[in-house]
Every structure is written in structure tokens, then in C-alpha cells.
Steps between C-alpha positions, in 0.01 A plus 500: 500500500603185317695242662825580291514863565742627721390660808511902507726703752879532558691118465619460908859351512505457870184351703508431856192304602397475892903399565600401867835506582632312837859488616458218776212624720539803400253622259603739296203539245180531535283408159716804296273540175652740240607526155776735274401615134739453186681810504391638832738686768381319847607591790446266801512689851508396825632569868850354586464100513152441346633295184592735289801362356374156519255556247762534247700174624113375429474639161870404415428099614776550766232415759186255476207637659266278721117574359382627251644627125777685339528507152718729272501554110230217568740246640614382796755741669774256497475446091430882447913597617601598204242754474633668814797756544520612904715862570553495894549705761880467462607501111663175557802566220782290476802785580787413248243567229418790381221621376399394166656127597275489831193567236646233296518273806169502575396363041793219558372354808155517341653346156320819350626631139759204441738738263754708724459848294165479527480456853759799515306693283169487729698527821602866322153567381316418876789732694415767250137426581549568886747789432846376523642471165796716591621252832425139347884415518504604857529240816206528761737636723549765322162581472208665756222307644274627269682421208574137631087472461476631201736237390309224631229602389646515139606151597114349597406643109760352351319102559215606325280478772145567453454580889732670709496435897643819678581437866546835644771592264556887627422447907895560516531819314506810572192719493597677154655217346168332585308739317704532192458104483157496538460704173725318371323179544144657393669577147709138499097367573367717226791378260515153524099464616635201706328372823594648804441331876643758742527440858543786767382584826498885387163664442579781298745273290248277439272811422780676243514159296188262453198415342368344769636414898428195633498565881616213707416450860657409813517111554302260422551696197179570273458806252338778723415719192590572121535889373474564141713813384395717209702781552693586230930471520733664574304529836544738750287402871462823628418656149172226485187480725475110408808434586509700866193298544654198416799544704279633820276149412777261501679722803178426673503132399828446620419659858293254531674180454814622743 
């Protein structure tokens, strides 16, 4: 290889590099060592208070980390915001706007697409995208839990993000709204081939959706294993001998760190 060619392999936009974490005397990471593909779906699981969440405050620059490095799009997180777009647990819209305006929100805070009909013009093309071209004038009351998501998540695509952080954006839906999203997400993915960092503590979410889990452990928090998923979507786990042995693996794993 000469010393001007570029290195073979997917480019990494996210690298975490032997990161410790500590909240006081608490330690909360342990030398965390991982790293997210352009264009990959991630999802980053974990029992209930391991850091889950905290690695996307990380990633974001909303919290400094101790040890170690963190570097996204090849920059420091803190300069590497306005690659970002977050959908949360809670859709977070603002209630006396509806719809379309709430997507609009989200390009005029960001100083995205300066011309008003253009913004307006995306903000209709993303709700189409995530299936709600027919309710983009209505208020989020008016609308279901599901829908609220779907809205947000048309929201995090309208910045132009190149990475989306998902912080278990469906734990509060229903079982079959959960579902439906799920799809719905794998063919938003497919779509827009953005990055996608998606936290849960579910197994067989976590399964449904990514490339690749990164499995957290319990505290001092280190990555206890990484599971590569080939299976093709839409997946069904009880259809799929990899993916019953993947779930009865990380079933296993998780036994063992309560």
C-alpha cells in the first residue's frame, strides 16, 4: 500500500476507544472499546442502569468522559452536534403545533433549509416517508402514541443528520404498535441509509433490528460481547435458528450479570 491510499473497509463515524466514565466515585465505565459503521443500524443493549443512555449523552458531547476517546464523524463529540438528530423515549412535541409545524420546528431551531416553503415542503415529504401524510395538520393530542413517534422521528431526519441516536423510542407502546414501528423503522433505515444508534434493554428488539448488538454489562460497565446479525429482514425469531440461538445466548448472558 502506498502512503496516500486510503485504508480499505467501511469509513467508522463513531469510535469509542478504552472510555471510562466516573460520576464522583462512582465508576461507571470500565475501558468501553467499540465502534459504529457509516450506515449501520446499532443497537446498544444492556440491563437496566449499566450506561446505556449515557453513551448517547457521550456521543452527543452532553457529557465529557474521564479516560480514554470518543470521536464522531472524526471529531470531537462536542463539534460533531450538528451531525446528530436524537428521537426519545417520549416524542418530546411542542402541543399547539401540529404536525407538519412540529417537523418544521425541529429545521428552524437547527437553522436548516433557510427558505420557509422549502422547509414546509420536506416536513410534507419526511411525514409521508413515516406514513402520515393524511394527519400532518393534526395536533399531537390528537394523535396515538405511535403516531407521536413517527412524527419525531420525521422530525430527527429533517436536520440532516448523518447519525441518528434512538433512546428507546417504542419502550412505551403497545406491543402491536411496537411491531408495526419496528418495520417501519427498518424501511425509514433502508430509505434514507442514515446511521442508526439504538438503545434498548429488549433482546428480541434488539434482535428484530440490527446489524450488530453491542452488549453492555452491569457496572463498572465494559462490553461483555458483540453479535453480528446476518439474518436477512423482515425477521421473524422463532422462524430462524440463528436468531433463537442468539436470543437463548444473550438470555444466558444476561442471567449472569443479575
Amino acid at each position: 500500500m502506498s502512503p496516500n491510499t486510503e485504508p480499505s473497509g467501511p469509513k467508522k463515524v463513531i469510535k469509542f476507544n478504552k472510555v471510562g466514565l466516573q460520576f464522583g466515585s462512582d465508576q461507571i465505565y470500565d475501558e468501553i472499546s467499540f465502534e459504529v459503521n457509516d450506515g449501520e443500524f446499532i443497537a446498544i443493549l444492556g440491563p437496566s442502569g449499566c450506561g446505556k443512555s449515557t453513551s448517547l449523552r457521550v456521543i452527543g458531547g452532553l457529557l465529557d468522559i474521564s479516560s480514554g476517546l470518543v470521536e464522531v464523524t472524526g471529531k470531537h463529540p462536542k463539534e460533531a452536534w450538528r451531525e446528530l438528530s436524537y428521537v426519545f423515549q417520549s416524542a418530546r412535541l411542542v402541543p399547539w403545533r401540529n404536525a407538519l409545524d412540529n417537523v418544521i420546528l425541529g429545521m428552524e431551531l437547527r437553522e436548516v433549509a433557510n427558505d420557509k416553503e422549502t422547509r414546509r415542503e420536506t416536513a410534507r415529504e419526511l411525514l409521508s416517508l413515516v406514513g402520515l401524510s393524511g394527519d400532518m395538520f393534526k395536533f399531537p393530542s390528537m394523535l396515538s402514541g405511535g403516531e407521536r413517534q413517527r412524527v419525531a422521528i420525521a422530525r430527527a431526519l429533517a436536520v440532516e443528520p448523518k447519525i441518528i441516536l434512538m433512546d428507546e423510542p417504542f419502550a412505551a407502546l403497545d406491543l402491536n404498535t411496537r411491531n408495526y414501528l419496528r418495520n417501519e423503522l427498518i424501511d425509514i433505515w433502508r430509505e434514507t441509509k442514515k446511521t442508526i444508534v439504538f438503545v434498548t434493554h429488549d433482546i428480541d428488539e434488539a434482535l428484530i433490528l440490527a446489524d450488530r448488538i453491542i452488549l453492555l454489562s452491569n457496572k463498572p460497565t465494559r462490553v461483555e460481547d458483540t453479535i453480528i446479525i446476518q439474518e436477512n429482514r423482515p425477521r421473524v425469531i422463532d422462524k430462524s435458528e440463528d436468531l433463537l440461538s442468539g436470543r437463548k445466548h444473550l438470555t444466558e448472558l444476561f442471567k449472569k450479570m443479575e
